[in-house]
N, C-alpha and C positions, 0 to 999 in steps of 0.2 A: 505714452512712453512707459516701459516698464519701468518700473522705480528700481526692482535689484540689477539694473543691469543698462549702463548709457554709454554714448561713446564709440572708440572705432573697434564696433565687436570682430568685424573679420578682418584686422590686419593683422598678418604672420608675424609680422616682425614686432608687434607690441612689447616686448620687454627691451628691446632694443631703441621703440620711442621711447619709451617711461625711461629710461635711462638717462637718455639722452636732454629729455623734458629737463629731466632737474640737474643736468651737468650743466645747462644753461641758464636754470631757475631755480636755486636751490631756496628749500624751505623748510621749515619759516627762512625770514631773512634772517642773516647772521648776527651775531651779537661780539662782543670783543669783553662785556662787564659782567663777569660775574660774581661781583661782590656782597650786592645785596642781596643774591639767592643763598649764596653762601652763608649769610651769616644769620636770615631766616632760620638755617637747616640746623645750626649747631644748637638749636634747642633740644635737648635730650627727648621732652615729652612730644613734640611734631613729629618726630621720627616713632614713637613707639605709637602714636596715635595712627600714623599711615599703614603700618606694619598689622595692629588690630582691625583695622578696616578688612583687609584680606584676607587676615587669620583671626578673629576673634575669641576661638577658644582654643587657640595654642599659645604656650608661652614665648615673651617676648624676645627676638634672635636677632643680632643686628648682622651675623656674618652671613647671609646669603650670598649664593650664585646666582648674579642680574642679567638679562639678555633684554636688552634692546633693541629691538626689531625694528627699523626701518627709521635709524637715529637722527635721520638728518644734520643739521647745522649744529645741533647744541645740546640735544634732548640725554645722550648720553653724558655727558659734561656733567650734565645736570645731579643726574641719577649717581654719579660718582661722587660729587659733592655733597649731595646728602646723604648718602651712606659709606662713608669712609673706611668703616671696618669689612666692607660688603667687597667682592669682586666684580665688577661690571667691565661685560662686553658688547658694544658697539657693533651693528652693520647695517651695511646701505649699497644699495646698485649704483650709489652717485661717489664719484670719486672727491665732484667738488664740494660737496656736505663734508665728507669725513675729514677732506684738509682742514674745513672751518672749526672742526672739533680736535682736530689735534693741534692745532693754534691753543684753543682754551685750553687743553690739556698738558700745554709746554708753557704758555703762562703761570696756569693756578697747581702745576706741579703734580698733578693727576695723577699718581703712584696705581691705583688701583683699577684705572682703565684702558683698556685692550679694545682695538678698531680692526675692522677687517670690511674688505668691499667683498659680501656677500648676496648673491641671491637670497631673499625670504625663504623662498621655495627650498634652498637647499642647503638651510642650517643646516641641516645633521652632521655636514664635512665637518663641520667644528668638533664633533666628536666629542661633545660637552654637555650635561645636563642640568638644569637650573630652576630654581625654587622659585624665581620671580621671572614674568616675561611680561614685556613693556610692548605695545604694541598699537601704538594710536594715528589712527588715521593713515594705513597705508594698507591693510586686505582689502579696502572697499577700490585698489585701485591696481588689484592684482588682475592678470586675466583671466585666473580661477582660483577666486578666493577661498572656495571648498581647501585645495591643497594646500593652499597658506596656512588655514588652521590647522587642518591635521598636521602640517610642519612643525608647528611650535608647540601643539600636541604631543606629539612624540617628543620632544627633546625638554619637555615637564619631566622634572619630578613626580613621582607618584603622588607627593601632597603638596605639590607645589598649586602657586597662582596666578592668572594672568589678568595683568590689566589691557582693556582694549576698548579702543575706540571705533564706530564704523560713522557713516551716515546715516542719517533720518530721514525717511521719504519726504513728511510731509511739509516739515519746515523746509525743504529746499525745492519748494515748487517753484519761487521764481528763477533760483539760479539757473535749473535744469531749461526754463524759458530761454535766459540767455545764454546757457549753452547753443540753444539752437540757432535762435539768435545770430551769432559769431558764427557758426559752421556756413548759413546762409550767405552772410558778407563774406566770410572767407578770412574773419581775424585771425590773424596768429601770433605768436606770444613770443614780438619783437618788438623795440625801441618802439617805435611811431607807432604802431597798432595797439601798443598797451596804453600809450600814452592819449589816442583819440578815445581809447576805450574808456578810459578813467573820466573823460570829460564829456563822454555823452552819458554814463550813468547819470551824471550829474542834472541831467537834465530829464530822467523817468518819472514819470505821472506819481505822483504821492501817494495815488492809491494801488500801483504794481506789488505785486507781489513780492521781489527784491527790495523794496523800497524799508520796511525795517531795519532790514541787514544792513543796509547801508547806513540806516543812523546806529546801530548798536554794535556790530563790529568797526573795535576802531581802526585795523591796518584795512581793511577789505580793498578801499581803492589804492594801496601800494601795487608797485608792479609783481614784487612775487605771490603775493596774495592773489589778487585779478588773475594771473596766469593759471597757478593751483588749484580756486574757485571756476572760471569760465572755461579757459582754455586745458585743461587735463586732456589729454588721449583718452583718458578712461577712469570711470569712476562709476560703483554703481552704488544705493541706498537702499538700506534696510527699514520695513515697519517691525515692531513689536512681535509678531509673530511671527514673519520671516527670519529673525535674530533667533528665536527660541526655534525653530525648526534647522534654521544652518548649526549652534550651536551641537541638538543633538544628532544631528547626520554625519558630523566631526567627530565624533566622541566624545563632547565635551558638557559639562554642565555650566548652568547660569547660576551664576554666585550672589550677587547684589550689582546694582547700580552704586555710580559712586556718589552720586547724591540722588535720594530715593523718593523724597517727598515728591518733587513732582509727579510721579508714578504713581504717588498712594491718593486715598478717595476722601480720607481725612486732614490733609493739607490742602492750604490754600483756598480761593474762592468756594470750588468746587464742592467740600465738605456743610458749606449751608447752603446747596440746592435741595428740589425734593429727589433727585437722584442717588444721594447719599450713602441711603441706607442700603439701596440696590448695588450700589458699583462697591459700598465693601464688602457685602458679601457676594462677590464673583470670587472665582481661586486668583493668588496673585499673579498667572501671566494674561487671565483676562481683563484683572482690573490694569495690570499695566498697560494693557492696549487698550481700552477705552478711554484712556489718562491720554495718552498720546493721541487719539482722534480727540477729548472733549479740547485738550491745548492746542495741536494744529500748528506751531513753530518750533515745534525742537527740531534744530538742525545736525545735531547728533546723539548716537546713543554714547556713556562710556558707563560702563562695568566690570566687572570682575566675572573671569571662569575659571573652572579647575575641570580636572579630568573626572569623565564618566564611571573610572572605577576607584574611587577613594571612599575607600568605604568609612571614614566619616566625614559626615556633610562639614564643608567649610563654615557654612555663615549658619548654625547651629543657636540662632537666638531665639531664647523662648520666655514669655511672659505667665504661662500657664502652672508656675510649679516653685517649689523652695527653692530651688539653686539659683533663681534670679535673685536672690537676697546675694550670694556671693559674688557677683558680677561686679567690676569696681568701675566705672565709668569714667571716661576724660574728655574732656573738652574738644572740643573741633576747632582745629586751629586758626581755621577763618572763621569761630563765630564770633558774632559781635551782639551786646548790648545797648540799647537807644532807650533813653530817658528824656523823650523832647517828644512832644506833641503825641500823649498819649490818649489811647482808647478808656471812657472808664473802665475806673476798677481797679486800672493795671497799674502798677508800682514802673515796669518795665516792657520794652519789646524785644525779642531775642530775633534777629537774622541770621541767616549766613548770606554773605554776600556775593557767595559763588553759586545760588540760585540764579536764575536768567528771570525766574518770572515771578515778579515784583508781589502776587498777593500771598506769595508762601512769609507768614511771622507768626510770631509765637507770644501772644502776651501772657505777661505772669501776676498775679501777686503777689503779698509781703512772703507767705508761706512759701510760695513758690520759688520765689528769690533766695530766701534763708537756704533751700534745698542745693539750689544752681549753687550758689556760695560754699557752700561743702564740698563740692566735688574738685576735689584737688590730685587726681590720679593715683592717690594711694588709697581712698577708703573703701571699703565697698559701701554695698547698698544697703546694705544690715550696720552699718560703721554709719550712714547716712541720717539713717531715719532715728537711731538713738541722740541727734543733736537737739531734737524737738521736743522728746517722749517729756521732758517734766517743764516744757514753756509753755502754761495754756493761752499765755499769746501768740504763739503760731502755732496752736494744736493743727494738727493736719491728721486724716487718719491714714495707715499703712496702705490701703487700697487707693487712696487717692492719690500719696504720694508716690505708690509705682507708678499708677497712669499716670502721672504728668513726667514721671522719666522712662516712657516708654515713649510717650510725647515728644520730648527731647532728642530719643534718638529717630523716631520716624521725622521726624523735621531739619537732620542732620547740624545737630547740636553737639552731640556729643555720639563717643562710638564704645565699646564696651570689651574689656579686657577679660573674657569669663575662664580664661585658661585654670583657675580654679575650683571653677562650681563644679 
């Protein structure tokens, strides 16, 4: 089976299924609460920490122009509620997604978002152009995903960003199984057929290929999920170097992954093989494909791109030179610290728990802790290392303590504000 490409490739009328698919099965399934998300958002520093993720070395702007590409049930809802002072717009082929967000929108008073049932394909009617574009998980189910990107390519800002999700080849080697699977039987994605469907999963060999999914995603066996997983019309997946060749045939550059360690040769297991030395010096879109064959289940990619002609690079981070002293570093809002069943040596372990694969941690020392403990979004990194310089109880020296905060951010620890360096 080709990985970039599954599904009913020759029927005409495919956007006409796809349409139809999710006026019947919208997704994700809808939600009515967005309370908790909400008040997650109204941390000032979450918000400026998402914003440096994509822009690193530009100063930090909360009033952008959002596009939401393929919003589903809630995803703009979302996007509006965390950026308040921002304008976000909404579109989808599914008319019963967008109701489900104009519910949220006439609940939580939504001032700043605007819906419209748009083709992907043919943003540009919008006649709008936008510094951030949101776009996760719906080109990998376009029927030429090629024109998708250049769509929302074109309707970038000259330095604007986009965030985007596609599929994974190789972690969805069993899905694409039972796709075939269901075409055989002839399931399709109604009342009784999702509902037998969900109860023979239940019953695949422990050593199938699907069989993780199933215990690590938790909606997988709900009915909208099962239907968007098995039964899609269409859906195709990307490896590593397929993404970096569609990207640039689009116009478009590869910015960062939104969480990167997994892709690097120094996180995780992988960094104490004898492979080590050789996969980090490969350039980074080889080591990033060799990440992804030596791990073998990432079932998507999500990253960050901008356009081909911005002449300066977005994700512009350098460890090589003095201006990494002015870079002021913050936290990642999902990391977490563990002081329970430690590795010697280590004071701590540092997570993010929005890793999937459980051997990416970060242990510290006393020194190393002292350093994490400094970084409160306002100091730089020169502001940093002056809290040590007269403790010869945590002497650390300058070159150690960058590496362990270049550490931090190859481990997605924290992300770096360098709009001044």
């Amino acid at each position: 089976m080709n990985s970039e490409e599954t599904g009913h490739a020759d029927n005409a009328d495919l956007p006409a299924e796809v349409r139809a698919f999710y006026e019947q099965h919208p997704y994700p399934a809808p939600v009515t609460d967005l309370d908790g998300y909400g008040e997650r958002w109204q941390q000032g520093e979450r918000r400026r920490a998402a914003f440096h993720l994509l822009w690193p070395t530009q100063p930090y702007r909360n009033d952008l122009e959002v596009l939401v590409a393929g919003c589903g049930t809630s995803q703009a809802a979302k996007h509006a509620m965390r950026e308040p002072a921002s304008r976000v717009i909404g579109i989808d082929v599914s008319e019963s997604s967008l109701q489900h967000t104009r519910e949220l929108k006439r609940k939580y008073e939504i001032d700043n978002l605007e819906l419209q049932q748009v083709n992907l394909e043919q943003v540009e009617t919008l006649g709008r152009s936008f510094d951030k574009i949101v776009c996760t998980g719906v080109l990998h189910h376009l029927p030429d995903p090629d024109a998708g990107l250049r769509a929302l390519r074109d309707v970038l800002k000259p330095d604007g960003a986009m965030q985007l999700m596609v599929y994974a080849s190789y972690g969805r080697t069993g899905i694409y199984m039972l796709q075939e699977y269901c075409r055989l039987l002839g399931v399709r994605a109604a009342g009784k057929d999702l509902a037998d469907l969900g109860a023979t999963l239940g019953e695949l060999p422990r050593g199938h290929p699907l069989a993780p999914l199933l215990t690590q995603a938790k909606d997988f066996r709900s009915a909208p999920a099962l239907a968007d997983a098995l039964l899609h019309p269409r859906d195709r997946a990307y490896t590593v170097p397929q993404l970096y060749d569609w990207l640039e045939r689009c116009g478009c550059a590869f910015g960062r992954w939104s969480l990167q360690a997994p892709y690097l040769a120094d996180c995780g297991a992988v960094s104490s093989t004898p492979h080590a030395a050789r996969l980090a010096a490969l350039p980074a879109p080889q080591q990033h494909a060799a990440l992804e064959l030596f791990r073998g289940t990432m079932v998507t990619h999500e990253f960050s791109a901008n356009r081909d002609d911005w002449s300066s690079p977005a994700q512009a981070i350098r460890f090589d030179g003095d201006s990494v002293l002015d870079y002021v570093p913050l936290r990642s809002p999902a990391a977490i610290t563990v002081k329970e069943r430690l590795p010697a040596g280590a004071v701590a372990v540092l997570i993010n728990p929005m890793h999937r694969h459980t051997d990416i941690f970060l242990p510290i020392d006393a020194s190393e802790e002292r350093l994490l403990n400094a970084i409160d979004g306002s100091r730089t990194i020169k502001e940093i290392l002056r809290i040590d310089a007269d403790d010869p109880q945590y002497a650390i020296s300058q070159e150690s303590a960058l590496e362990f905060i270049e550490r931090l951010w190859r481990h997605d620890q924290i992300v770096f504000d360098a709009s001044s360096a």
